[in-house]
N, C-alpha and C positions, 0 to 999 in steps of 0.2 A: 701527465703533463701538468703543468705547473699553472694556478687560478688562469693568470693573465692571457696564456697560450690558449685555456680553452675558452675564452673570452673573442679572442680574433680569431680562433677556428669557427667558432659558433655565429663568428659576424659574418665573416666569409662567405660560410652555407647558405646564411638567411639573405645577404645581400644578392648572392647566385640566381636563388628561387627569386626573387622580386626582378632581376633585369629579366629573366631567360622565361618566366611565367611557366615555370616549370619543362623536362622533359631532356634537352640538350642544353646542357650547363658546359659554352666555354671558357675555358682558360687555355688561353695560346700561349705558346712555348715562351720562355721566357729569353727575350733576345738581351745577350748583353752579360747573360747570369754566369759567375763563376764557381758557382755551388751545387750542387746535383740536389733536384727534387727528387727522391725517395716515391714513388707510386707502385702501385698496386693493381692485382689483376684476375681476373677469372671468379665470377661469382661476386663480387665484391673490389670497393675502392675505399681506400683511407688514405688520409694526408698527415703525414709525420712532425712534420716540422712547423711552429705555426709563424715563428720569420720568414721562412720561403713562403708561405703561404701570404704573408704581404705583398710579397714580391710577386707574386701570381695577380696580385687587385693591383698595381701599380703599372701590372702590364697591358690594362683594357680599361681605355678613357669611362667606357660605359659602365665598367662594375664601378670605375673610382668615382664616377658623378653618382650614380646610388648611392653609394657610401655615404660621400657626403652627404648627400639629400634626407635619407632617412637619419642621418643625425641630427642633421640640423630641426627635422619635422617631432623626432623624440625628446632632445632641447626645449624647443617650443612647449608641446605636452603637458612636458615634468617641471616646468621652471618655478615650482612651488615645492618639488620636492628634494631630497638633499643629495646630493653625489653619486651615491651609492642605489638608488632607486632608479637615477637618468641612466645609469650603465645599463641595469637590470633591462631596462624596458628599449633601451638603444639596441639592444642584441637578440630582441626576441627576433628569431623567422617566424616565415609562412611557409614554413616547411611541416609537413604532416605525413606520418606512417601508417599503415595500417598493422595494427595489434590484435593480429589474429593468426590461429592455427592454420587453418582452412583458406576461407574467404569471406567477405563481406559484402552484404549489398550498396549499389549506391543508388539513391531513390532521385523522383523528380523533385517532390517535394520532401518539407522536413515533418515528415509523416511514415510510420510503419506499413499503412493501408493504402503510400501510395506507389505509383507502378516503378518497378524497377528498370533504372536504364544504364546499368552496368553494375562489373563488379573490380575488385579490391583483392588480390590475392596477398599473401603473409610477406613478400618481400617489395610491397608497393608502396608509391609515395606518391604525394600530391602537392600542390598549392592553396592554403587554404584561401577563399573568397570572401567568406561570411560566417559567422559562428552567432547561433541562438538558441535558448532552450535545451540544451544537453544535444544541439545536432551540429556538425559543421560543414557548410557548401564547401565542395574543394572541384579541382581542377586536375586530373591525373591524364596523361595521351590525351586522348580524343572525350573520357569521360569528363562530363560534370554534374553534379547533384550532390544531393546531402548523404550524411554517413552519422550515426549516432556517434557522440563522442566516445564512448566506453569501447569502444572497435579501432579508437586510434590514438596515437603517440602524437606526444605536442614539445614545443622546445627543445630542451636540451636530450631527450630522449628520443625526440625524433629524429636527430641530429648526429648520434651519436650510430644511431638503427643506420641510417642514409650512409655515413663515413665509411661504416662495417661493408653492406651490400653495393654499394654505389662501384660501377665499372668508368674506370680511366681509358679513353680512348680513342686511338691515334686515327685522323682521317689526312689523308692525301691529297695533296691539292696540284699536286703536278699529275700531267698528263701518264708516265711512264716516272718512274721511283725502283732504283735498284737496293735492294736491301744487305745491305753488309754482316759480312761476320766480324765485323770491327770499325770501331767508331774512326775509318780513317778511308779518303777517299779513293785511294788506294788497293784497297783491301778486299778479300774475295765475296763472291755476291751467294747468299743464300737463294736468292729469286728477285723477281721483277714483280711490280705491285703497281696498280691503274688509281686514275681518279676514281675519287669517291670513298677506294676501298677503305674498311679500318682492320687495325691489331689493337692491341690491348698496350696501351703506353705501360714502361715500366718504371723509365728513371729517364729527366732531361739532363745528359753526361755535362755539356756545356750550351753555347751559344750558335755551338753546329751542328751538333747530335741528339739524339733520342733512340736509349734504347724501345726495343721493342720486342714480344713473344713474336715467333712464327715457328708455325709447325711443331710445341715444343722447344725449341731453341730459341737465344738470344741472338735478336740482330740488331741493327743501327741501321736509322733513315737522318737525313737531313732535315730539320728543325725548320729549315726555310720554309719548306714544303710542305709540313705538316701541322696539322691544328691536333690540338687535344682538347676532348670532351668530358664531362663529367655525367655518368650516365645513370639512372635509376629504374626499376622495374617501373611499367605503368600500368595503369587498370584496362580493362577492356569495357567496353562499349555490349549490348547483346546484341546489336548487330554482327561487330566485330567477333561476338563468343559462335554465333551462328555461322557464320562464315569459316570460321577456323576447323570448327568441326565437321563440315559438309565437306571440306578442301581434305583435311583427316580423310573422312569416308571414302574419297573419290580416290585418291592417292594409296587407299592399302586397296580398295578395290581393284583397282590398274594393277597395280604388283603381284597380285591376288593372281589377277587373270592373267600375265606376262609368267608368269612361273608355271601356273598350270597348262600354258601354249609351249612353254618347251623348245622355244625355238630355235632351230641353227642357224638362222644368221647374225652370225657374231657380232656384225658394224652397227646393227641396232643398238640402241640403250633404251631399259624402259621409261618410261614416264613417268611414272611411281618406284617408289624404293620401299624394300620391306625393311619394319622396322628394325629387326638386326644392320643390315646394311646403313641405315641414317645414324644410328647410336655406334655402328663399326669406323665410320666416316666422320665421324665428331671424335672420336676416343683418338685419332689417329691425329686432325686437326690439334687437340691440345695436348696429346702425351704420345705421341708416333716415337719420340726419340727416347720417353721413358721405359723401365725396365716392365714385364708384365703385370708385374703388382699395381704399378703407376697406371698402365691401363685397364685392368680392372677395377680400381678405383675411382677413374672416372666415370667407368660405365655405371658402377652402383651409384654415384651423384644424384646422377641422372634417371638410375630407377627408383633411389627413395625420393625425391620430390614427384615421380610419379604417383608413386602407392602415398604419401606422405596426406593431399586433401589441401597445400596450400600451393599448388602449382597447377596449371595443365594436367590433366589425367588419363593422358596421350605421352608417347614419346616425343613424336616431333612436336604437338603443344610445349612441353617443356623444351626442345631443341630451337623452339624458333621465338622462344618467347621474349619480349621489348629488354632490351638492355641485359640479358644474361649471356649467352653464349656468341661471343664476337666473331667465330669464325663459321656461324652461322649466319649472324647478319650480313656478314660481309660476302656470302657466296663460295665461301673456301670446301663449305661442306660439299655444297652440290657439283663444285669440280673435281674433289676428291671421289664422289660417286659415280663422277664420271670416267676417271683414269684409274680405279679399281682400288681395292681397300688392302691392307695387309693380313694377312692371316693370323698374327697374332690380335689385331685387333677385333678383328670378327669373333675371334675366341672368347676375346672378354666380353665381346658383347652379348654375346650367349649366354656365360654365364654370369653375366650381371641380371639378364633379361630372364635368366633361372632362377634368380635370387640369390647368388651368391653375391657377399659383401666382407672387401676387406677395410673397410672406415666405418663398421657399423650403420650405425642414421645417420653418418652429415652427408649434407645436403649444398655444402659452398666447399669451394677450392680456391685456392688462386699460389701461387709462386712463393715457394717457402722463404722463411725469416722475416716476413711483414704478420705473422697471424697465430697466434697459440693454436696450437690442435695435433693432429697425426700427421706426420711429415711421411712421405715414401717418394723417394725418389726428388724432384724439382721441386715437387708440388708439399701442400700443406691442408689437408680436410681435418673439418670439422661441421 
């Protein structure tokens, strides 16, 4: 991308993080547009184009009043120094990554000794608050505290971290949303989709449509109706870490003792899912319509960020984790569990949860032709 392009991308991200204070970053379809925005999906979000991406800040009064604001406040600043410096410091964000393998703590204070109240896994980001002394206050979900700096990514690096990971995604603002197999209203319906729910935006076609992933496949929802988000992993809290894994415990417990009860009455469903079954139900959710390579592939995703030290160290930790797998978020997984999973998909989930792996260690996917990596089937890991 050419200086100038990564100058208005870079502004973009940073004026994001400053309205949104991090977390759900919108940008609403763009009404009016006869250009397709190019998005991205599953693991990760990046923005192609950095003139659509104007066109994205010209569509919310709020990000365009940011804009200006923080220009005018960096103007101010710099008005001693010469052209080339006012850009430099007009385009910094408070966008902040964490730069780590594993995870990072985040303290109360900006001190080693003192208590910790959350953490920072390797695909996280924050807002920063305050920076002193090698430490920087950030803002990620529900965490806030310091983080040493030498544990995180700043400016154009953290910017570039966020583009790569960050998820694009479609939320419904109509009661009831038919989703097409073709951008035309007319046109046959994949399924029916509720408030609230989200997909993974792919591409806004025009000023009526938006592709979108389901199940695997390519549909189109109406633009009207739908908002699109810009999403990033967030830290957890150790309340929130406490809770997740007590919920873990209870849930393979339940499943545990529903398998070992054996029971014939069929109209039940357990309460808990064993974890083949959750990873059988996700693999089906993003690659049902892929060949079985495609879905053993996502199963290993999904087990190297387990074994990996910078995710959850749980399946559904990793399965239910802030801004990664959308049709998790969105409840797709847990009706799939409930209308029964495919059998080739349980098969990869085995053996993914065996150790077998056809993408080696990656650990992101998303919709091939937006990502260098191993392409099999739709998809694209690395």
């Amino acid at each position: 991308m050419k200086k100038k392009g990564k100058r208005l991308l870079r502004r973009l991200t940073g004026m994001l993080m400053g309205v949104a204070a991090f977390g759900l970053l919108q940008v609403n379809a763009i009404a009016g547009s006869t250009e397709s925005l190019q998005l991205v999906n599953a693991g990760g979000a990046e923005i192609l184009d950095a003139d659509l991406v104007v066109e994205c800040v010209k569509s919310s009064t709020a990000v365009e009043t940011a804009v200006a604001s923080h220009s005018a406040e960096s103007a101010e600043k710099n008005e001693d120094e010469d052209t080339s410096s006012e850009e430099d410091d007009a385009e910094k964000s408070n966008l902040v990554m964490a730069n780590v393998e594993n995870a990072v703590n985040v303290r109360k204070e900006a001190d080693e000794d003192s208590d910790r109240v959350g953490k920072l896994y390797s695909d996280c980001g924050g807002e920063i608050l305050e920076r002193r002394n090698g430490w920087t206050k950030l803002k990620s979900g529900n965490v806030t505290g310091w983080t040493k700096d030498e544990y995180l990514l700043f400016g154009e690096e953290a910017e570039e971290m966020a583009q790569d990971l960050g998820n694009l995604v479609a939320t419904i603002e109509a009661e009831t949303l038919r989703i097409r197999m073709e951008p035309e209203s007319d046109a046959g319906v994949w399924g029916l989709i509720g408030k609230n729910d989200k997909l993974k935006a792919l591409e806004v076609i025009d000023d009526e449509w938006i592709s979108v992933e389901y199940e695997g496949d390519i549909g189109y929802v109406s633009a009207e109706y739908t908002k699109i988000d810009f999403v990033i992993d967030a830290g957890e809290t150790m309340e929130e870490i406490k809770k997740r894994e007590e919920k873990e415990q209870e849930e393979k417990r339940k499943a545990d003792a529903a398998k070992a009860k054996q029971t014939e009455n069929r109209g039940a469903v357990p309460v808990g899912a064993s974890d083949e079954e959750l990873l059988a139900a996700l693999i089906q959710c993003e690659a049902g319509n892929q060949p079985y390579e495609g879905q053993l592939a996502v199963g290993a995703v999904v087990m190297n960020r387990v074994r990996s030290g910078g995710y959850p160290n749980t399946i559904s930790g990793v399965i239910y984790a802030s801004g990664q797998f959308t049709p998790a978020g969105n409840g797709k997984v847990a009706k799939r569990l409930e209308a029964g999973v495919r059998d080739s998909c349980l098969q990869a989930a085995r053996e993914a949860i065996a150790g077998a792996s056809n993408v080696g260690g990656a650990t992101h996917f998303r919709r091939a032709g937006n990502h260098d990596g191993l392409v099999i089937g739709s998809h694209v890991f690395w």
